[in-house]
C-alpha positions as CSV (number, residue, x, y, z in Angstrom):
1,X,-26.3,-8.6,4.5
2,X,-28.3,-11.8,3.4
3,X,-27.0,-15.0,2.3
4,X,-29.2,-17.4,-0.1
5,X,-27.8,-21.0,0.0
6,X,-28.5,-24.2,-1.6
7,X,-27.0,-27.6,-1.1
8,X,-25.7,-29.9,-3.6
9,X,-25.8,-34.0,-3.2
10,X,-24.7,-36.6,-4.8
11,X,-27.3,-38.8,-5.3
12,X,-30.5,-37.7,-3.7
13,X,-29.5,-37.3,0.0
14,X,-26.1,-36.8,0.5
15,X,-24.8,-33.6,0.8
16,X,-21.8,-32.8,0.0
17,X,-21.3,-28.7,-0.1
18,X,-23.4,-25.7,-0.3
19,X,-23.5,-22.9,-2.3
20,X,-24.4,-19.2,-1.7
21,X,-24.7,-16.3,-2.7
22,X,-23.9,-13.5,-0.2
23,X,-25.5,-9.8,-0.7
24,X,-27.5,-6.7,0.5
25,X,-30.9,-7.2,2.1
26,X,-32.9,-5.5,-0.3
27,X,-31.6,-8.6,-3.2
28,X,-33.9,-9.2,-6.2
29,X,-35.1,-12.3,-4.3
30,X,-37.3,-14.0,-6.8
31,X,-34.7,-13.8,-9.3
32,X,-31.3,-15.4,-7.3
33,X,-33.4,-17.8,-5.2
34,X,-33.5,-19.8,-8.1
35,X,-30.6,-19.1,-9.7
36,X,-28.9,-20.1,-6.8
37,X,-30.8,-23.7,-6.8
38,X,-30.3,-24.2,-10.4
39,X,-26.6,-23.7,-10.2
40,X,-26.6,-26.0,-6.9
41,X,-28.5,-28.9,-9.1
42,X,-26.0,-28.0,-12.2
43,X,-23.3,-28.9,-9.3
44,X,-24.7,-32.3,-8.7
45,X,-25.2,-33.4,-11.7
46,X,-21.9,-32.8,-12.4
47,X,-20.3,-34.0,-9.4
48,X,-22.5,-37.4,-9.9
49,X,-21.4,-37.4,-14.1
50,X,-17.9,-36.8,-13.1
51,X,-17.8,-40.0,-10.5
52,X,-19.4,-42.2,-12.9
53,X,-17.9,-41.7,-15.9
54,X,-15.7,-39.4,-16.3
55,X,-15.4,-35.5,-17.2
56,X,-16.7,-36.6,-20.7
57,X,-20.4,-37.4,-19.0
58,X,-20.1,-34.7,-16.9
59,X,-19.6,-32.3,-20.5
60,X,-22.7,-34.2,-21.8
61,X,-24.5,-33.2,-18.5
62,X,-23.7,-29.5,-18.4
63,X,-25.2,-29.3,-21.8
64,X,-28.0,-31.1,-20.7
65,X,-28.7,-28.7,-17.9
66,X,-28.0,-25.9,-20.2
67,X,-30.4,-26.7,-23.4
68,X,-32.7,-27.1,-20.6
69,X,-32.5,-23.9,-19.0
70,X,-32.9,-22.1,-22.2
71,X,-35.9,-23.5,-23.1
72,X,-37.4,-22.5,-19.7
73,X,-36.8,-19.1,-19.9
């Protein structure tokens, strides 16, 4: 078994959960590495959209994140 993990913050130190993703040794590594710390960063902008304004920023900021992600693939 391995487990990949990547806190999320708010702001830009503190933590305030992980998240993982638990799986056989022999994982496609370079793949969910940074999958996992995308999603984690995803997670903390939300968390920080949602506490400053609302679930309507955080919407804004999902779509952010995503438009962003496609463009880097």
């Amino acid at each position: 078994m391995t487990m990949i993990a990547a806190p999320f913050k708010i702001g830009h130190e503190k933590i305030v959960g992980v998240l993982g993703v638990i799986g056989p040794t022999r994982l496609n590594y370079a793949r969910i590495i940074p999958t996992v710390d995308y999603t984690a960063k995803v997670v903390s902008t939300l968390i920080e959209a949602a506490g400053e304004a609302g679930s309507a920023a955080a919407f804004k900021a999902s779509a952010r994140y995503a438009s962003s992600s496609e463009s880097r693939r």
